[in-house]
C-alpha positions as CSV (number, residue, x, y, z in Angstrom):
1,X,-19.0,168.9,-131.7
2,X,-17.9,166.9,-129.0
3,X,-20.3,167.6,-126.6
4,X,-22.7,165.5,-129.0
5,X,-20.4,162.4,-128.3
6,X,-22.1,161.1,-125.7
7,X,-25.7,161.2,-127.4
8,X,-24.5,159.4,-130.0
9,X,-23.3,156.6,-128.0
10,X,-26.5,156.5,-126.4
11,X,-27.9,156.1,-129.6
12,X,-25.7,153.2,-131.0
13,X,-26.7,151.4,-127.7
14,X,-30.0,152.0,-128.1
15,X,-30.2,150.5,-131.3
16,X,-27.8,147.5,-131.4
17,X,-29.9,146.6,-127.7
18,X,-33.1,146.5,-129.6
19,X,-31.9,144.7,-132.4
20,X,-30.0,141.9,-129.8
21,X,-33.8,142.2,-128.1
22,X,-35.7,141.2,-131.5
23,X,-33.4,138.7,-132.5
24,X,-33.7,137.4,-129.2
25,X,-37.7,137.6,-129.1
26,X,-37.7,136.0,-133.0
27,X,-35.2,132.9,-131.7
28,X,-37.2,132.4,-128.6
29,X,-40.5,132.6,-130.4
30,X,-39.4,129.7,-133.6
31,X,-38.4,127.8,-130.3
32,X,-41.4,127.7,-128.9
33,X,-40.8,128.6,-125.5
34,X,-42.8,130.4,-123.3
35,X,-42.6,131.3,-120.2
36,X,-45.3,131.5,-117.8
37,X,-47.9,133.9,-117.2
38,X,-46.4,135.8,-120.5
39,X,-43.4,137.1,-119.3
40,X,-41.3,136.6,-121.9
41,X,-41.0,139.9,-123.6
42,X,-40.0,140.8,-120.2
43,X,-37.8,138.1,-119.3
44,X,-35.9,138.7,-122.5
45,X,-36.1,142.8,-121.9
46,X,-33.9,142.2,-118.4
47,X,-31.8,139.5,-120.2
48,X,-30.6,142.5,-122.9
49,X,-30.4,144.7,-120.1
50,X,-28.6,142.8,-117.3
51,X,-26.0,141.7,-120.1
52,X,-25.7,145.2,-121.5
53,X,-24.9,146.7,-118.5
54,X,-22.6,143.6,-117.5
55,X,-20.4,145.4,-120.5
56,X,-20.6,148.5,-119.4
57,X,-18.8,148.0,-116.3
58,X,-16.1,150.3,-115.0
59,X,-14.5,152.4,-117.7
């Protein structure tokens, strides 16, 4: 079953990201900050992303 390996690591990462991402959006929502012209969700999205693959790196 090894060639499922990989799928399942996708699928950890997939889940931890969104749960960092909704944490994220709850925190910056209690805040109150915004950013402008509503692009916070996506602002936050890149945030996850850029940091995610920031651990990635070069294994």
């Amino acid at each position: 079953m090894k060639f499922l390996r990989p799928i399942w690591v996708a699928l950890r990462a997939a889940v931890l990201a969104t749960a960092v991402f909704w944490v994220g959006l709850i925190i910056v929502d209690k805040s109150g900050w915004h950013a402008p012209l509503g692009a916070t969700e996506p602002l936050l999205f890149f945030v996850v992303f850029f940091l995610g693959m920031l651990m990635v790196g070069k294994g």
